[in-house]
C-alpha positions in Angstrom: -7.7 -3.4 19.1 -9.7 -5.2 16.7 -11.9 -3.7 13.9 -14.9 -5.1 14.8 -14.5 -4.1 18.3 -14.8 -0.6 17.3 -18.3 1.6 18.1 -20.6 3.5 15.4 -19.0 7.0 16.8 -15.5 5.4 16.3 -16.0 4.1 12.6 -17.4 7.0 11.2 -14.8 9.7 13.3 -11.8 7.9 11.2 -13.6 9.2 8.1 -13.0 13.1 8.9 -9.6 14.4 8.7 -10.0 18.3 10.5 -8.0 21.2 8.7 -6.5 22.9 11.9 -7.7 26.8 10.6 -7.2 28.3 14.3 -3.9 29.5 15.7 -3.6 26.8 18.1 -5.5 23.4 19.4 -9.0 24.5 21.3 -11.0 23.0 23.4 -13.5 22.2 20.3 -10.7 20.3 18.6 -10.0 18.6 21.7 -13.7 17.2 22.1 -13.4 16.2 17.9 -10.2 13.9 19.1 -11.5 12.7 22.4 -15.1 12.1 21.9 -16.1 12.2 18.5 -12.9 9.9 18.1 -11.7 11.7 14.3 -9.1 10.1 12.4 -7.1 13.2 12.2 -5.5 16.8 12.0 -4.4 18.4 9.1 -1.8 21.4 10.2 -1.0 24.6 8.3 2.1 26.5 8.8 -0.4 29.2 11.0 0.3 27.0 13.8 3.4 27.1 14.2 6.3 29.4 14.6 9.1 27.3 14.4 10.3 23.6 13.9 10.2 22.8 17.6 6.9 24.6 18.2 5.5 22.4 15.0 6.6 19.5 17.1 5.2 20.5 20.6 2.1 21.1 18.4 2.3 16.9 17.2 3.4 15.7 20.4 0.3 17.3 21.9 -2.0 16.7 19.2 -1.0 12.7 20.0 -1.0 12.9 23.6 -5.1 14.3 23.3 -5.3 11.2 21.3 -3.5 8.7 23.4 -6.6 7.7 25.1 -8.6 6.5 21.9 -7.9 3.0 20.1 -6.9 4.4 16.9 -3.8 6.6 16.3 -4.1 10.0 14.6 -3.4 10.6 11.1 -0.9 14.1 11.2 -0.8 15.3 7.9 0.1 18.2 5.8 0.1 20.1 2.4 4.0 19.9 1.6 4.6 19.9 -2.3 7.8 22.1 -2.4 7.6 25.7 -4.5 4.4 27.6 -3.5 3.0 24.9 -1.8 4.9 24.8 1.5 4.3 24.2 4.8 7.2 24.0 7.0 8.4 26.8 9.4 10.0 30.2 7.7 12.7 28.9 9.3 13.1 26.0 6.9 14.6 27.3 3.6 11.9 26.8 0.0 12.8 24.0 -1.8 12.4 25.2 -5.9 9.0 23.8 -7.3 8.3 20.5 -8.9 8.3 22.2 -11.9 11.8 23.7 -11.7 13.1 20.2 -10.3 11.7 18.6 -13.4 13.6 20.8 -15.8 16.6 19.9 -14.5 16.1 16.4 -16.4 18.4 15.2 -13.4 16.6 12.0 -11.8 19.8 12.6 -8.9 18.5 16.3 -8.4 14.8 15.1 -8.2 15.7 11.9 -5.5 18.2 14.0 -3.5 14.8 17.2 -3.5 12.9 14.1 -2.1 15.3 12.6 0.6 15.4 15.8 2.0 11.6 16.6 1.9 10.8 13.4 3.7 13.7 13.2 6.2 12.2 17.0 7.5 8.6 15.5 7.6 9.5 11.8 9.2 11.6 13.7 11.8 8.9 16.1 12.9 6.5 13.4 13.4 4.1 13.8 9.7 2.8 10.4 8.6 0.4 11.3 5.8 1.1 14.6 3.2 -0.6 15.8 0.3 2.0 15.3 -2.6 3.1 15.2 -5.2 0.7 17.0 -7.3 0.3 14.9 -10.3 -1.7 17.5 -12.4 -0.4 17.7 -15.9 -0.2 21.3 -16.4 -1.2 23.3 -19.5 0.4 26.9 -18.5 2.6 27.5 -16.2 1.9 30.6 -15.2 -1.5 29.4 -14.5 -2.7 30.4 -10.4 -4.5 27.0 -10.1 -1.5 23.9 -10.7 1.3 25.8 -13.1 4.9 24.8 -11.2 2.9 22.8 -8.6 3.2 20.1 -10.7 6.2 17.9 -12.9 5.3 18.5 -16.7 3.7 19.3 -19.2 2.7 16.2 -20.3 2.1 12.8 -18.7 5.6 11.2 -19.2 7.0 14.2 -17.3 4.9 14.3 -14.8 4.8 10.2 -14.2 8.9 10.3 -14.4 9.1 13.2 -11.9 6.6 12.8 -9.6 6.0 8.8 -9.2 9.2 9.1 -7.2 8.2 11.3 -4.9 5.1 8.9 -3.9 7.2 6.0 -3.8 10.1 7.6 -1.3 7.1 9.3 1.2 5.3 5.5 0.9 8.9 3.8 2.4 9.7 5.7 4.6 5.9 5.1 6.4 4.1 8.5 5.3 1.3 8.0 3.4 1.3 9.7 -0.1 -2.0 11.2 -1.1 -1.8 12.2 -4.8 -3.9 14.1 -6.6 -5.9 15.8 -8.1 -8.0 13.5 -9.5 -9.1 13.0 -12.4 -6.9 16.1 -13.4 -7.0 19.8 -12.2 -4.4 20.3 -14.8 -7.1 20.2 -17.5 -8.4 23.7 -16.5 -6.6 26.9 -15.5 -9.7 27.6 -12.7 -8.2 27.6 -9.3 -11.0 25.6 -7.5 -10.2 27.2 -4.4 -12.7 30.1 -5.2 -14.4 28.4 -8.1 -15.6 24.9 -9.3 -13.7 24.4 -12.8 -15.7 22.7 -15.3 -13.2 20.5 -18.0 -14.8 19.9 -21.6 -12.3 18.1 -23.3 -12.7 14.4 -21.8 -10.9 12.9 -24.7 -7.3 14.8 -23.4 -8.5 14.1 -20.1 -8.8 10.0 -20.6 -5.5 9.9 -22.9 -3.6 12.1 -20.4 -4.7 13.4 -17.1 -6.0 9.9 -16.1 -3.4 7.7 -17.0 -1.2 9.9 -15.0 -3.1 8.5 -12.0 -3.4 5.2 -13.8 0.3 4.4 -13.4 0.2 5.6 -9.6 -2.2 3.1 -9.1 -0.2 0.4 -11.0 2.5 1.8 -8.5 0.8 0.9 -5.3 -0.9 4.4 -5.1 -2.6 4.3 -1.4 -4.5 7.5 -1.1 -6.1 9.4 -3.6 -7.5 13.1 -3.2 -10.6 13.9 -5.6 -10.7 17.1 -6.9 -13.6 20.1 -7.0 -13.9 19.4 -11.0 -17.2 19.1 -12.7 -16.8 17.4 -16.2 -19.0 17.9 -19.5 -21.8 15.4 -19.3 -22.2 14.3 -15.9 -24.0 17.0 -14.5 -23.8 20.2 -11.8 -21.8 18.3 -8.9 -18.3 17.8 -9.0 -16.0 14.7 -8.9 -15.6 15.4 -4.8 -19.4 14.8 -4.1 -19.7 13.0 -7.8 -20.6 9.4 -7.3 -20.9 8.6 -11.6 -17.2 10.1 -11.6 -15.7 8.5 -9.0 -17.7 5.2 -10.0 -16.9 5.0 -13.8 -13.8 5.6 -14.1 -11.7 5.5 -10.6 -13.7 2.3 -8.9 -14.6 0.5 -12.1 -12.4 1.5 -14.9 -8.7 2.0 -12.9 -10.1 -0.5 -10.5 -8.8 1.5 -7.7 -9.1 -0.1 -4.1 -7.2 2.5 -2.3 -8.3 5.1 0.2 -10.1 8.1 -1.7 -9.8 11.8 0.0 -11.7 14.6 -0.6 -10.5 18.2 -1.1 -10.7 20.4 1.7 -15.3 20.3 1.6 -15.0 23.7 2.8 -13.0 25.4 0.1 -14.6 27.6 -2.5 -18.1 28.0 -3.2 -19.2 24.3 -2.7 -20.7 24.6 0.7 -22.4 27.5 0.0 -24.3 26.1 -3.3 -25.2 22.5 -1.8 -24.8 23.4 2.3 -21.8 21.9 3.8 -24.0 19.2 6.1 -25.2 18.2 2.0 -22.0 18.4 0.9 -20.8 16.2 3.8 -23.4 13.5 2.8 -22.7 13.5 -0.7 -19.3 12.9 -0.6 -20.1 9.8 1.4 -21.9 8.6 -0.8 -20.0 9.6 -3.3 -17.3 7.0 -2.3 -15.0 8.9 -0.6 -13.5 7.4 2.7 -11.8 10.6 4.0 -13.5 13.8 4.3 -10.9 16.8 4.9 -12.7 19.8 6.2 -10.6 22.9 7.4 -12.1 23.8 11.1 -13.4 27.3 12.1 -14.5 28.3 15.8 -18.1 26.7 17.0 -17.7 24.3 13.9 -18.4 21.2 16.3 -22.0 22.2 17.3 -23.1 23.4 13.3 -21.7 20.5 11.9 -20.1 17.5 13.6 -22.7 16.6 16.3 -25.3 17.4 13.9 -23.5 14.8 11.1 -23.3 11.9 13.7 -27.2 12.2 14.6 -28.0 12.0 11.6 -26.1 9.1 10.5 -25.7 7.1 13.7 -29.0 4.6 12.8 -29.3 6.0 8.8 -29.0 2.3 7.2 -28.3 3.9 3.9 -24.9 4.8 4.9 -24.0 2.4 7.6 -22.3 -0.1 5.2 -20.2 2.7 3.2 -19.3 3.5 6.2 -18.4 0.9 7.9 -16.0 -0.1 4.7 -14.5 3.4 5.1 -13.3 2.9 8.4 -11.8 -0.4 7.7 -9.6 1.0 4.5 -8.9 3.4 7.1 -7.8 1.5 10.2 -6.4 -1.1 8.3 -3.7 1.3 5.9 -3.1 2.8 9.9 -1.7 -0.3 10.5 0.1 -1.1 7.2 2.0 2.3 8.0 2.9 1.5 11.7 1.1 4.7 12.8 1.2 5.7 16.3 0.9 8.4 18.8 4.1 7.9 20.3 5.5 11.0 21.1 8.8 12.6 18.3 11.9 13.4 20.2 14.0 14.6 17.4 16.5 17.0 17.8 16.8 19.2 14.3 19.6 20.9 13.5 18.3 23.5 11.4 22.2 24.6 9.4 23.1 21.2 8.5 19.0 20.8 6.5 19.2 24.4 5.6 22.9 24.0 4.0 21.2 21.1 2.1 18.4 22.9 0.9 20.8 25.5 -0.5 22.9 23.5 -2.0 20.0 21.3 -3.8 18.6 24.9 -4.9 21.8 26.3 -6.0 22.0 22.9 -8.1 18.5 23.3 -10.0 18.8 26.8 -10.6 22.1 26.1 -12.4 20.2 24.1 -14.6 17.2 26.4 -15.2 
């Protein structure tokens, strides 16, 4: 279908990417997809039990969507190390930063092939890696072995790959966190981090995510970061960040993707339906919020009245969906059903043997 063909309720759906926080797919999820039309579902190893169960749960997550003109992004939080997301059945891969002290670009690429094979198969075409935080302890509970390195060669040697091998094989790479969660040992997901030291952050965090772009970097995810000197809101809901130096000074024209607007205490200092505005404002083209029970009549039908005839944000809008639908087509993303058969030994054999590798090397 053609872009321009597309309704109000259509455009701005695309722009909200729903965390699946219930056990299973309800009948309020199932009104987001059918008739407010959202560009897609974000799942959390909660629901699932198993690889075939995380499959049924794609295949019917495609099927509600079959009906609608644009296909569903399916993605997930996969980074290897603590940040996993595939069934307990699936053996942990070691963290990025256990991969990266290896020093073995075969042991980082062979960590990869497998990663993406197990996330193509099962039908994922969009996953939030690889963290390319520069971290400063690794102990630290915010980024520490979520990321490649301790400094931005590491990190850019380590984890570029990882972006590259998810982008060919058609799953879209979001990296983040931009402009650097590494610059603070606040985990954002209870607090908003404030970072200080710009000067470290523009000679090393940012040129991190400068590369990525000079590597065809498609998605980037915005982090809950306030910095010294531009005020109380963070970069997610931050227009002069996101403006000075990802639009105007990286010249970034790729998609831009909040972090999950419900996490910490954001919502509760600015109201989520305030937060939800912002961050369109803001720039961003994806808004991911993780879904609780009754969350469709507090927030989502209350969001589209508001905006279906608001001028001020018809044109950010409309731009937003168009990024959108049109990097849905550059990834041949479809709701086609996945038929894979997994054998679990032969992936989990690998796994061990990848693992076995990198803690040889440790």
């Amino acid at each position: 279908m053609n872009f321009n063909d597309l309704s109000f309720k259509e455009k701005l759906g695309q722009m909200f990417l729903i965390g699946l926080g219930i056990d299973e797919v309800n009948d309020e999820i199932i009104e987001l997809i059918k008739e407010y039309k959202i560009g897609g579902i974000v799942l959390y190893r909660k629901n699932y039990n198993s690889v075939s169960n995380m499959i049924d749960v794609i295949n019917k997550l495609k099927k509600i969507n079959k009906a609608n003109n644009i296909p569903l992004f399916i993605a997930i939080d996969q980074e290897n190390g603590r940040v996993n997301r595939f069934p307990k059945e699936l053996h942990r891969i070691k963290s990025p930063l256990n991969q990266a002290k290896t020093r073995d670009m075969n042991i980082i690429n062979e960590v990869n092939e497998i990663t993406v094979n197990i996330l193509k198969s099962v039908g994922i075409n969009m996953n939030f890696a690889p963290c390319l935080d520069i971290i400063r302890d690794e102990y630290s509970k915010s980024i520490g072995n979520r990321s490649y390195g301790k400094n931005k060669e590491d990190v850019i040697k380590y984890g570029i790959p990882f972006m590259k091998m998810l982008q060919d094989n058609n799953i879209i790479s979001v990296i983040k966190h931009f402009p650097g969660h590494g610059a603070t040992n606040i985990d954002s997901h209870y607090f908003i981090p404030k970072i200080k030291d710009l000067d470290n952050l523009l000679k090393n965090d940012i040129k991190v995510f400068e590369n990525a772009i000079n590597n065809n970097a498609d998605a980037i995810m915005i982090g809950h970061l306030k910095l010294k000197g531009f005020g109380l809101k963070p970069a997610t809901i931050n227009k002069k960040i996101i403006k000075k130096y990802l639009l105007n000074e990286l010249n970034y024209k790729g998609l831009i993707v909040t972090d999950d607007l419900k996490m910490n205490i954001l919502q509760y200092i600015f109201g989520i339906k305030n937060v939800i505005f912002n961050a369109i404002n803001a720039n961003n083209d994806i808004l991911m919020i993780k879904y609780k029970n009754n969350d469709i009549n507090k927030i989502y039908k209350k969001i589209y009245r508001k905006l279906v005839n608001n001028k001020k944000y018809i044109d950010k809008i409309e731009k937003s969906a168009k990024k959108i639908y049109d990097i849905k087509l550059k990834y041949n993303i479809s709701d086609n059903a996945i038929n894979t058969k997994i054998n679990l030994n032969v992936i989990n054999n690998k796994i061990d043997k990848i693992n076995d590798k990198i803690e040889k090397r440790l």
